[in-house]
C-alpha positions in Angstrom: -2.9 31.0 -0.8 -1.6 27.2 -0.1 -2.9 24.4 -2.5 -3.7 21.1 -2.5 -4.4 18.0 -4.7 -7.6 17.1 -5.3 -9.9 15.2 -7.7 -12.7 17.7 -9.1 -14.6 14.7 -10.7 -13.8 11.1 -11.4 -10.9 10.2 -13.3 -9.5 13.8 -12.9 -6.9 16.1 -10.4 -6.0 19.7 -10.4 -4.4 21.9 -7.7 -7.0 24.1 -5.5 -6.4 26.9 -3.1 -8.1 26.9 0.1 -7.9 28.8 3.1 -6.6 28.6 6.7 -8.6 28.3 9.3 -7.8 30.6 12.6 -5.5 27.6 14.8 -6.9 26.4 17.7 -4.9 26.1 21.6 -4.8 22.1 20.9 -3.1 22.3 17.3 -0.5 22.7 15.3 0.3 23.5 12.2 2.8 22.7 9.5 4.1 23.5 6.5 4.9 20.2 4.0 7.9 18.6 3.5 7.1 15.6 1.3 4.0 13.3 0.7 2.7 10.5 -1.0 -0.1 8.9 -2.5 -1.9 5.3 -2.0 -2.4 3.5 -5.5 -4.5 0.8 -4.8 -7.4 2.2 -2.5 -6.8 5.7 -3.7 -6.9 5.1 -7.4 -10.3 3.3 -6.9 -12.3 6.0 -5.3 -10.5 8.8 -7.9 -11.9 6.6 -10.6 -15.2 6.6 -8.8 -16.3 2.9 -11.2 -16.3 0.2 -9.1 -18.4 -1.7 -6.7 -17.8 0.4 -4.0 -19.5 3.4 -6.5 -22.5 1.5 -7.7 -23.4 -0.9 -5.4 -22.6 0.8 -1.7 -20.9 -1.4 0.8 -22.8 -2.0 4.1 -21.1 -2.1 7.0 -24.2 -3.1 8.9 -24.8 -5.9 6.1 -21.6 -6.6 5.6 -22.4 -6.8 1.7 -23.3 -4.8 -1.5 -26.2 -3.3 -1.3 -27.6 -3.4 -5.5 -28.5 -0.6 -6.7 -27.6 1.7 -3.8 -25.3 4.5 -5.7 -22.9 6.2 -3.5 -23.1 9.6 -3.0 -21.6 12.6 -4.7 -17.6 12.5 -2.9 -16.3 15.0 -5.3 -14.6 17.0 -5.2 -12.2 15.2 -2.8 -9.0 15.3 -1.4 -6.2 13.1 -2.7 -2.7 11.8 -0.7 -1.9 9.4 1.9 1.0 10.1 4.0 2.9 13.7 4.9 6.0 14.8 6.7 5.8 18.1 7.6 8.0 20.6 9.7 5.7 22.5 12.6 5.4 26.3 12.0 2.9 27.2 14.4 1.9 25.9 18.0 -1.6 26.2 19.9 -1.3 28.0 23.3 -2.1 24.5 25.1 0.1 22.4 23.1 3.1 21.4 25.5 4.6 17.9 23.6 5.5 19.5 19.7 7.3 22.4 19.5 7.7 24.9 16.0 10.6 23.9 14.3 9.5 19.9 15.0 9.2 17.4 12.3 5.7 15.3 12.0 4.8 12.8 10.0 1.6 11.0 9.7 -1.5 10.1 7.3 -2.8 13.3 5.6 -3.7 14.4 2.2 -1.1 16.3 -0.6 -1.6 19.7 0.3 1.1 22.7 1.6 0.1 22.4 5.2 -1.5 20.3 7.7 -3.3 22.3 10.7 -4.1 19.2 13.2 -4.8 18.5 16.6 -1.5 17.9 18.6 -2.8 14.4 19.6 -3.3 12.9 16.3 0.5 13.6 15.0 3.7 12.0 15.8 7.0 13.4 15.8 9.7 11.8 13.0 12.4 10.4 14.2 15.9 12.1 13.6 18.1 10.0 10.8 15.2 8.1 9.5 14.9 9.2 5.6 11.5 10.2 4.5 10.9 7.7 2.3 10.5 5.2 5.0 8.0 7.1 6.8 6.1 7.3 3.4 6.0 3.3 3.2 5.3 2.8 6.8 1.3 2.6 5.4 1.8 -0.6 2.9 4.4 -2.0 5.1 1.5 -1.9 7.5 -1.0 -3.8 5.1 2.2 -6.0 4.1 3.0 -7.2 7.4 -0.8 -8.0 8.2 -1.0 -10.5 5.1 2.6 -12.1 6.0 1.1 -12.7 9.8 -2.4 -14.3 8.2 0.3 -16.4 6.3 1.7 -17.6 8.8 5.0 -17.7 7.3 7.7 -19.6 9.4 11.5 -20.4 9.4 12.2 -22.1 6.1 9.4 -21.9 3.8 9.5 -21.2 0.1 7.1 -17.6 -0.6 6.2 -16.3 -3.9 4.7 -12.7 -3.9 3.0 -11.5 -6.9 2.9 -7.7 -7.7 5.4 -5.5 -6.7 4.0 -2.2 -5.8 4.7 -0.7 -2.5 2.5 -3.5 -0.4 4.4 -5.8 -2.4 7.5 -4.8 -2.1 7.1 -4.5 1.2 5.8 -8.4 1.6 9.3 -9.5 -0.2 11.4 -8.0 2.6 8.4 -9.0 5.4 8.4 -12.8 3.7 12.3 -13.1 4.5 12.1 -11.5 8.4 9.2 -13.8 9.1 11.3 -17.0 8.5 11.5 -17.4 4.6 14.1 -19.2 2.9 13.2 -18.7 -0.3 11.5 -15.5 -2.1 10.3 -15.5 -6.0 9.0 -12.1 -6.7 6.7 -11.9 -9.8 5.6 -8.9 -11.9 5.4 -7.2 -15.5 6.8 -4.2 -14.8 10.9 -3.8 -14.9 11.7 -1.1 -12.9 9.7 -2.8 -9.8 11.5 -6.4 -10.8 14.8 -4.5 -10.0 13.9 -3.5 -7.0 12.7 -6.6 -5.7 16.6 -8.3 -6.2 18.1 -5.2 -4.5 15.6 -6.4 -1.9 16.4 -9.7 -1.7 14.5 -11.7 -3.9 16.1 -15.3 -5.3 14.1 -15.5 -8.2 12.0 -12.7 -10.3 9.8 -13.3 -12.9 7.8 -11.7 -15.5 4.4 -13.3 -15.9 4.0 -12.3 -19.9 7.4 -14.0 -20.5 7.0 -17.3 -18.7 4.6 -19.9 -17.0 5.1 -18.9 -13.7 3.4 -21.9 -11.8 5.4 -23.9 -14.2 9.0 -22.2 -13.4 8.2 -22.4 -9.9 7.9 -25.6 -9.5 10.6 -26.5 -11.4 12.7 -24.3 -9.1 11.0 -26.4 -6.2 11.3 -29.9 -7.5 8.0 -29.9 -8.1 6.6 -29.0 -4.8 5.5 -25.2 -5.1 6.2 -22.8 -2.3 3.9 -22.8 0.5 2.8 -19.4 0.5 1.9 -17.4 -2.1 1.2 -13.6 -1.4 -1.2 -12.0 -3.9 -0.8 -8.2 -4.3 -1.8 -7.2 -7.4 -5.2 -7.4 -7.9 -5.1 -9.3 -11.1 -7.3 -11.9 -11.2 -4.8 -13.8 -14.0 -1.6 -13.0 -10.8 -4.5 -15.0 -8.7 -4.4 -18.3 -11.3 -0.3 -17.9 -11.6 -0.7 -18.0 -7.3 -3.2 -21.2 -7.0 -1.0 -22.9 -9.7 2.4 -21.9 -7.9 1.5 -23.2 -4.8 1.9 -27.1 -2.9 -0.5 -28.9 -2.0 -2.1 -28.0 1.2 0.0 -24.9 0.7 -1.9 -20.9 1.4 -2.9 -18.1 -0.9 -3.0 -14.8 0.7 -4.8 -11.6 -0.7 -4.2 -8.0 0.4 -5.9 -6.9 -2.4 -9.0 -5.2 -4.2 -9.8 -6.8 -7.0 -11.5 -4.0 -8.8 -13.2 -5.7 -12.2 -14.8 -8.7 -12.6 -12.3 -11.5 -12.5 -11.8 -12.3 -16.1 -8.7 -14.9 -16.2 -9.4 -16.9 -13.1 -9.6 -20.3 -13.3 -10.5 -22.0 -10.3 -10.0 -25.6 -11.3 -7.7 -28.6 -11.0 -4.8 -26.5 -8.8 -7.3 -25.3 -6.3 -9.7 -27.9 -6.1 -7.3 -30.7 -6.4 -4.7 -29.3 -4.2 -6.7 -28.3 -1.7 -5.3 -25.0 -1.3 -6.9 -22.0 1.1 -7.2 -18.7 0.3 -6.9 -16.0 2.9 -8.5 -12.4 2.2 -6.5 -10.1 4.3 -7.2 -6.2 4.9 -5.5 -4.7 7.7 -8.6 -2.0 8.9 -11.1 -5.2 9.4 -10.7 -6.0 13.0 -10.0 -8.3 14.9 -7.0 -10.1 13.1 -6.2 -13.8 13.2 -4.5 -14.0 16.3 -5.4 -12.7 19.7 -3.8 -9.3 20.7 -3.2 -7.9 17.2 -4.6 -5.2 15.3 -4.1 -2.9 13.1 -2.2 0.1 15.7 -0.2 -2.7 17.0 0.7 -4.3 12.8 1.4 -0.5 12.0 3.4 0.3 15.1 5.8 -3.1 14.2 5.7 -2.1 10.8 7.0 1.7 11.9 10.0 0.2 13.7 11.2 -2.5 11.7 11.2 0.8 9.3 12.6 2.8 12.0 15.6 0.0 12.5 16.6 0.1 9.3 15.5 -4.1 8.9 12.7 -2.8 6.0 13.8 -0.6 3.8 12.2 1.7 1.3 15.0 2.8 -1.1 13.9 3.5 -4.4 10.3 3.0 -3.6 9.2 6.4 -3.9 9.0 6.4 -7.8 8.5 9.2 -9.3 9.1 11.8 -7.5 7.2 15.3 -8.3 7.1 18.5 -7.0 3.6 20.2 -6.3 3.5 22.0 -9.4 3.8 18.5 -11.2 1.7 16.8 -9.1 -1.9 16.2 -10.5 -0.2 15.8 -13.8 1.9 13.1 -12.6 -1.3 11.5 -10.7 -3.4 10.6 -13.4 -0.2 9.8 -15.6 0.2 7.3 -13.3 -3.6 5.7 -12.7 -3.3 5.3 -16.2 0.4 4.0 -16.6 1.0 2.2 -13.8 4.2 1.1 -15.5 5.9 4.2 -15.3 6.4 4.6 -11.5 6.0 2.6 -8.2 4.8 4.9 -5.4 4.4 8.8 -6.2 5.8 11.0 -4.3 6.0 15.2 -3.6 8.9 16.8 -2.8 7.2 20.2 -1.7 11.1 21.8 -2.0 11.2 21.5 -5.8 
């Protein structure tokens, strides 16, 4: 029987079996090529102990609603993105054809049986791990256009995961002449020179406001992207950045802010902070959402112009994988984007 990853309580993964349901004449189904998991949102409803847990969000409120518990979501499925190769073809599916590769957003599991409509065909000579990013490069190119980055400004991005790393290479297309690239974590440092980044710094090993302004003459960049969900990232951002300059948000902050200090660089500078998140609609400017940020995102993918080389980090195979997911909810340090390689 084919498996898939799933969390059987909070804080916990294993591999289950399950069974395939009899295909239907508008599907399709394949077997798995490689997927990947989403850290950030994922990780936060796996660990079931934030906000979103305790105090439900309402959509009609638009607000926490106290004491409202969410309900019982376990056990529940766990991945983000697939690329699969079609085995099997409903009798009224004419566009996708066994023996077709399909990407799109899905959990980790062997096989995907889906109507034809909702997948889309991968385009030849495109490696895999692009398709696997084309998710945070969607989030990543949302926060650069709330920037509004243009030709010649200074960016600092801070937190280099996948939506980060992403924003580095997004920072430079929109117009930036000069990236700084800021997080603890080596492996995801390296990356971000081999990305382009003009100057990268670790946050326990320096004053980063303090090095960026000295790197500015004093000025600060004008936009600094927030990734990382670290309240004490959000500080090092308000005191990297000009006056009058922009803070930008794509993130979840998922504990109470504990090194935040929203004095004399915020107030005094008069800086604005933009919360950004790509599935609240509409967006900033007239004609965008998010189908239209992902679609951009997907080609400047597809064009070679964003890369993901070396994002996918570590990559597992299925047998590995549930061990490899909570290795790396609790060390973050020791990867940047898993990924399955269903082959191994």
């Amino acid at each position: 029987m084919p498996r898939e990853l799933i969390a059987d309580q909070p804080g916990h993964t294993t591999l289950r079996e399950y069974d395939e349901e009899p295909l239907k004449p508008d599907q399709v189904r394949a077997k798995t090529l490689f997927s990947a998991v989403k850290h950030g949102t994922e990780f936060r409803g796996f660990q079931a102990n934030t906000l979103d847990s305790s105090d439900v969000f309402s959509w009609e409120w638009r607000m926490h609603m106290r004491g409202q518990k969410q309900k019982d979501v376990f056990p529940k499925r766990l991945g983000n993105m697939y690329l699969a190769k079609v085995t099997d073809v409903g009798q009224n599916v004419s566009n996708i054809r066994a023996g077709d590769r399909v990407f799109g957003h899905g959990p980790v599991r062997e096989t995907h049986t889906l109507s034809a409509d909702r997948v889309e065909k991968a385009p030849d000579g495109v490696p895999w791990q692009a398709l696997m990013a084309t998710d945070p490069a969607g989030v990543a190119l949302g926060g650069v256009r709330d920037a509004n980055i243009r030709i010649g400004d200074r960016v600092a991005v801070f937190g280099l995961g996948a939506i980060g790393l992403m924003t580095v290479q997004l920072a430079r297309i929109a117009g930036a002449r000069w990236v700084a690239a800021i997080d603890p974590i080596e492996k995801r440092c390296l990356i971000s020179e081999a990305y382009g980044a003009d100057l990268v710094l670790d946050p326990r090993e320096s004053d980063v406001g303090m090095v960026i302004k000295q790197a500015t003459a004093k000025l600060g960049v004008d936009v600094a992207m927030e990734t990382s969900g670290s309240s004490a990232a959000m500080t090092d951002a308000l005191r990297s950045t000009r006056y009058q300059g922009t803070v930008v948000s794509t993130a979840y902050y998922n504990t109470p802010m504990q090194n935040l200090h929203l004095t004399g660089e915020w107030h005094r500078n008069r800086i604005r902070i933009i919360s950004v998140r790509s599935d609240s609609e509409p967006w900033l400017d007239y004609g965008w959402d998010k189908k239209r940020g992902n679609k951009e995102a997907y080609d400047l993918l597809v064009e070679g112009r964003l890369t993901a080389e070396g994002l996918i980090d570590p990559i597992v195979s299925l047998d590995r994988v549930a061990e490899a997911y909570m290795q790396m909810n609790e060390h973050p340090e020791t990867g940047i984007k898993l990924g399955v390689d269903h082959s191994l």
